[in-house]
C-alpha positions, 0 to 999 in steps of 0.5 A: 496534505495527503497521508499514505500509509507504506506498507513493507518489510523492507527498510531499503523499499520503506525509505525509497518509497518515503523519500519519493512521497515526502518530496512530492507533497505527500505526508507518510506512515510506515508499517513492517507488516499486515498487523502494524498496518490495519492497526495504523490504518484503523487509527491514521485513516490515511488517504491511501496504502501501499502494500506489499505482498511477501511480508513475515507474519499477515501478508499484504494479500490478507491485510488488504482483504481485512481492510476492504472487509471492515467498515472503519476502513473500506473507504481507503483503497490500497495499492499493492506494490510487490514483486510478484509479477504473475497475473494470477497475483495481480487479479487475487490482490484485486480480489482481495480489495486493491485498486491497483497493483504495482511491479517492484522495482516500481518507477517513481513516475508511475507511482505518483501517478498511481497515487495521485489517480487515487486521492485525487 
């Protein structure tokens, strides 16, 4: 079974996110910030992370690059799943290390699409 790694400061957004997940086949990890989620990554090695952007503390943008940066986690892609909509924010998260960048409020169809493109 698969393990995603969500990453949100959002409870609302953390158990939408884990309920769409979890009833679909996929085994979930929840992180509330950059820092909780390069820890839980290093650790889980999870198949995939969602990552939002706007987060107290690290945000998804600096997380993303620190994990595509560091060898023990450059193999696991992130997808960032945020609410900032410009293309400006949609080509820095690709610069950043993301394999693909999804609008909040995301549609549960193009999620597991999304998720299922990347693991495979």
């Amino acid at each position: 079974m698969a393990l995603v790694l969500i990453v949100d400061d959002s409870p609302t957004e953390q158990h939408v996110l884990t309920q769409v997940l979890e009833k679909n086949g996929f085994e979930t990890l929840v992180a509330s910030d950059g820092e909780e989620a390069i820890s839980m990554a290093e650790t889980s090695q999870p198949d995939l992370i969602l990552m939002d952007v706007v987060m107290p503390g690290m945000n998804g943008f600096q997380a993303t690059r620190q994990l595509s940066r560091n060898p023990g986690t450059s193999d696991i892609p992130v997808v960032m799943v945020t609410s900032k909509n410009q293309e400006t924010d949609r080509i820095w998260g690709l610069r950043q290390g993301a394999v693909d960048y999804l609008m909040k409020p995301v549609k549960q169809d193009d999620l597991l699409a999304t998720v299922r493109a990347r693991i495979g």
